[in-house]
C-alpha positions, 0 to 999 in steps of 0.5 A: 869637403870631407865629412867627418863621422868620427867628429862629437859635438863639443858637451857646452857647445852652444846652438848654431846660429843659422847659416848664411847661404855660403854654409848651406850644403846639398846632401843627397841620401841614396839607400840601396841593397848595401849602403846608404851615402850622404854627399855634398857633391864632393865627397861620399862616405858609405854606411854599411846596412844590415839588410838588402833595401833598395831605395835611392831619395834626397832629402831635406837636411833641416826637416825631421828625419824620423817625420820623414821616414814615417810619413805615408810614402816613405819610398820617394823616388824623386830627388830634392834639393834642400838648403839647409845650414852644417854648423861646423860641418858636423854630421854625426848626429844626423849620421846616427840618427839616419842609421838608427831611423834606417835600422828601425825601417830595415827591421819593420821591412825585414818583419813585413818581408818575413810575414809576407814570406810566412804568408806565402809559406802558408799559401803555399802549403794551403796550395800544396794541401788543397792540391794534395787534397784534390790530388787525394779526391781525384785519387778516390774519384778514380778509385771509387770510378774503378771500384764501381766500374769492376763492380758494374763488370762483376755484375755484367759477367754475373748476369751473363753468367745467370743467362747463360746458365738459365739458357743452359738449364732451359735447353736441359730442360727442353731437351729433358722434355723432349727425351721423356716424350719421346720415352714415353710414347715409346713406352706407350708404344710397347705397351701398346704392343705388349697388349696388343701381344698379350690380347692376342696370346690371351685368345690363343690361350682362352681356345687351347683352354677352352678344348680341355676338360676341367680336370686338365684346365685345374692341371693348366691353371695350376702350373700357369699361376707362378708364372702368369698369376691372374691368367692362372686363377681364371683357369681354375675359376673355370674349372671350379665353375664347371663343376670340378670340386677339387679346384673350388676346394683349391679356390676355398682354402686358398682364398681362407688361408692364403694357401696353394699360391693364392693371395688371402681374400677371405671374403672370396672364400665362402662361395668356394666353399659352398661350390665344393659342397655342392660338387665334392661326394661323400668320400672327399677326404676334406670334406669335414675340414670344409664343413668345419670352415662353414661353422667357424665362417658362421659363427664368427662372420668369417670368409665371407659368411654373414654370422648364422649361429643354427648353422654354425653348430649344423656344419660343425656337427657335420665336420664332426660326424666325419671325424673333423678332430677339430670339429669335436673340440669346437663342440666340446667347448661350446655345449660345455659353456653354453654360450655362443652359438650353442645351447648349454649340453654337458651331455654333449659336452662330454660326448665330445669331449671324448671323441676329441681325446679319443681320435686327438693327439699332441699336435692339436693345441686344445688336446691337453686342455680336453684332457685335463677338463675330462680329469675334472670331470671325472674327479668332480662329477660333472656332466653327469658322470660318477666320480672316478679317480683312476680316469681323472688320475690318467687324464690329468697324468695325460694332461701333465705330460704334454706341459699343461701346469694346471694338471700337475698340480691337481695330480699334486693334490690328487697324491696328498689325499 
């Protein structure tokens, strides 16, 4: 018997009476990827569906197809076999109703299988982020591993390198000791020898010296003293020590003034100075200049001396009675002020004043100052003297002439009278 799908049930047809069992019908519902089909045994017409579901199931025709299909297993798998009566063998209405019910089931599955897919989709990209993320942490892991290992071979090499410098240097330094000991005790050697040499020169040359006469050890000593200073002030010592006047006057000067190629000592000065006086004889051409040293050495402390003010003034008398110009200036000065280590003497004073201009020249940087004392002397009166302005006229004209200013303003005065 064909089903007929086209077929509306008529608008006043009245409810079917229930059918006898020569209506009933066997109907086997199959739903698969494509279609789903209701048979009679006879005749099967497909539906087409919209989606791909695969079920197969027979149901009761008679039993509420929407209670079916929602009920907690809606996958039967298992064929029954109903009777149920077909009023006029009109299916349509279960037709429609089975396609609508089957529709609402594709789309509910379609929406599972759709989140099932997103699910997936999101486990899925979960896992491809984890994996990503793991991928990344390996990544760093092995990064940081290779960082770190460069670093520990950095740090490796750097104190290979440190050691290997430090045991460079230590070597350096070893062999640097090594060298500066073996310098040294070479150098201690030469010396040793160079001493040991000199010594022996030194004796060699204390005999040859100790044969000469004093005249020829100053004459030595003289012409050794550039060359070997030390050995050639000791020859002179000698001489000076034997009685040779003329090398305690080199040893006096030198020590006082740094004169003669002798190192200034100035308190080494005064015992030559004394030896000289006790070896020179009256005929010395220095003797005054000696005296002269023994006066300024004792008024002033100087040489060596301790101060001594009585024989300050005795060797500076001495220096002078043997025409010390120097000494006569020294003089002037000191009686005229009366202070010091002189007793105030304008006599005396002008004495030598006197003696001074008479035997002084220009080359004696007090010469013009006596001068022009003397001018003022004689144009004041002073010490003594009547006033007598020809000689005062002369010695300030004198005075004025070697530059002293003082002078040419007196004789300025002097002409306005």
């Amino acid at each position: 018997m064909a089903l007929d799908f086209n077929t509306q049930p008529a608008a006043s047809a009245q409810q079917p009476e229930p059918a006898s069992q020569s209506d009933m019908a066997y109907v086997t519902i199959r739903v698969d990827a494509d279609a789903f089909m209701l048979c009679d045994g006879e005749y099967m017409e497909d539906i087409q569906l919209k989606a791909g579901i695969i079920k197969k199931m027979q149901l009761p025709i008679g039993q509420h197809l929407l209670e079916f299909i929602n009920s907690d297993n809606p996958d039967i798998k298992v064929e029954k076999q109903v009777d149920f009566p077909l009023p006029n063998r009109n299916y349509l209405v279960l037709v429609n109703e089975l396609k609508a019910l089957v529709d609402k089931r594709v789309a509910q599955l379609e929406q599972q299988r759709m989140e099932e897919e997103a699910e997936r989709k999101r486990k899925a990209e979960e896992a491809a982020r984890k994996k990503a993320e793991e991928v990344a942490e390996r990544k760093r892991k092995a990064e940081e591993a290779e960082r770190k290992r460069k670093a520990e071979e950095a740090e490796r090499k750097r104190k290979a390198e440190e050691a290997a410098r430090k045991k460079a240097e230590e070597e350096a330094k070893r062999k640097r000791l090594e060298e500066e000991a073996a310098r040294k005790k070479a150098e201690e050697e030469a010396e040793k020898k160079r001493k040991a040499e000199e010594a022996a020169r030194k004796k060699a040359e204390e005999e040859r010296v100790k044969k000469m006469t004093p005249s020829q050890k100053f004459k030595e000593g003289k012409k050794i003293l550039e060359d070997d200073y030390d050995w050639g002030l000791e020859v002179i010592k000698i001489a000076s020590n034997e009685g040779l006047a003329e090398a305690s006057k080199f040893l006096a000067f030198g020590f006082a003034g740094g004169e003669n190629g002798i190192k200034k000592q100035e308190s080494l000065a005064y015992d030559y100075f004394l030896a000289f006086l006790k070896q020179a004889d009256n005929n010395d051409k220095d003797l005054g200049k000696v005296y002269f040293k023994l006066g300024y050495g004792y008024q002033y402390g100087e040489f060596g001396a301790s101060k001594n003010f009585e024989k300050s003034v005795k060797y500076y008398e001495q220096a002078a009675k043997l025409g010390y110009v120097e000494a006569l200036a020294e003089l002037a000065f000191g009686y005229d002020d009366g202070d010091g280590c002189f007793p105030k003497d304008e006599e005396k004073a002008l004495k030598y004043y006197l003696e001074f201009a008479a035997k002084g020249n220009e080359t004696y940087a007090s010469y013009k100052v006596v001068l022009f004392i003397l001018g003022t002397i004689y144009f004041f009166e002073l010490n003594g003297v009547e006033r007598d302005k020809q000689k005062a006229f002369s010695y300030y004209k004198k005075s004025a002439e070697l530059g002293y200013q003082r002078a040419k303003y007196c004789l300025i005065a002097m002409g306005s009278e």
